[in-house]
C-alpha positions in Angstrom: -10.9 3.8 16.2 -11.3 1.9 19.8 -8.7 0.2 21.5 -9.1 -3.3 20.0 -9.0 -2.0 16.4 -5.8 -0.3 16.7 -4.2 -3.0 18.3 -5.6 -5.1 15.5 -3.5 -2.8 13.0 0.0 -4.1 11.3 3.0 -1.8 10.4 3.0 -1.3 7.3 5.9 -3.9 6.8 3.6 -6.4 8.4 0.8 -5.4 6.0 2.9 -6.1 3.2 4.2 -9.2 4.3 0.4 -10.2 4.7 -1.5 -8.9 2.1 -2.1 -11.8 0.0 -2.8 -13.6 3.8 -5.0 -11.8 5.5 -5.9 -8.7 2.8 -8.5 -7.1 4.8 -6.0 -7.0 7.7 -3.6 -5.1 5.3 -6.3 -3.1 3.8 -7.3 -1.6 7.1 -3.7 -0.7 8.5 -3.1 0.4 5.4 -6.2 3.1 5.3 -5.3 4.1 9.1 -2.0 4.8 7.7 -3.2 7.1 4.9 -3.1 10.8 7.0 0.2 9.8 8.7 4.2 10.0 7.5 3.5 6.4 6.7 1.2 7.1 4.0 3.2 6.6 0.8 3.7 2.8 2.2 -0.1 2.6 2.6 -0.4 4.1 -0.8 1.8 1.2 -2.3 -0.3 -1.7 -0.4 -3.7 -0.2 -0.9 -2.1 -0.1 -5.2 -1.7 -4.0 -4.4 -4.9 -5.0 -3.0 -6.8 -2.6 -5.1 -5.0 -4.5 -8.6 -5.5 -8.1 -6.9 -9.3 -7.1 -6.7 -9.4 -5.7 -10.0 -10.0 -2.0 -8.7 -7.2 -0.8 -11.8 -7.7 2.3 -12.1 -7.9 3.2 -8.3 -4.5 0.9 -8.3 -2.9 3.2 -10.7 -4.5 6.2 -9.1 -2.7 4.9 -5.6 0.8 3.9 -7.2 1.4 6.5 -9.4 1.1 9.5 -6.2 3.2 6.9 -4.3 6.3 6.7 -7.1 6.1 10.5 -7.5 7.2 10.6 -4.3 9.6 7.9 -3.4 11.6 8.6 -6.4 12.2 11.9 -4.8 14.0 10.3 -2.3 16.7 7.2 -2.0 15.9 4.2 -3.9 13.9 1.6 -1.3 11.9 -1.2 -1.2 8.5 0.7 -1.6 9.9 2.3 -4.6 10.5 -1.1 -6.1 6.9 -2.7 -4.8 5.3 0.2 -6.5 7.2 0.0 -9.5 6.2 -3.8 -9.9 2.6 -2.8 -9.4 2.9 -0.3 -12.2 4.7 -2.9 -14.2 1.4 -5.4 -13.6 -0.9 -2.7 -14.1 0.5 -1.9 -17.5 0.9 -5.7 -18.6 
């Protein structure tokens, strides 16, 4: 990754907040994201962009390691974006 593209990359808060904006911007930070702590958060946005693309089952393959996880912990926000995912997914 150069210089340029990382600076280029969101948080994964600011990927969220634009994933319906700019979605390849999301998709990107998103897949950075994957090998570092943040990667249940990229797990829940990749499961967004992958359903509003129609990619289902890779969606449900994303969300469903993301919730196995965050309900391990406290309830958050990312548990409650994934479980809405599901929710679409399964409607």
């Amino acid at each position: 990754m150069t210089d340029a593209t990382a600076a280029q990359l969101l948080s994964m808060d600011q990927a969220w907040d634009r994933r319906d904006t700019a979605p390849a911007q999301a998709r990107a930070t998103a897949q950075a994201q994957v090998g570092t702590p943040a990667r249940i958060q990229a797990l829940v946005v990749l499961a967004y962009l992958d359903w509003r693309t129609g990619q289902l089952s890779q969606a449900t393959e994303h969300v469903t390691t993301a919730i196995s996880t965050l309900r391990l912990g406290e309830p958050s926000v990312w548990l409650g974006r994934g479980l809405n995912i599901l929710a679409a997914l399964h409607s």
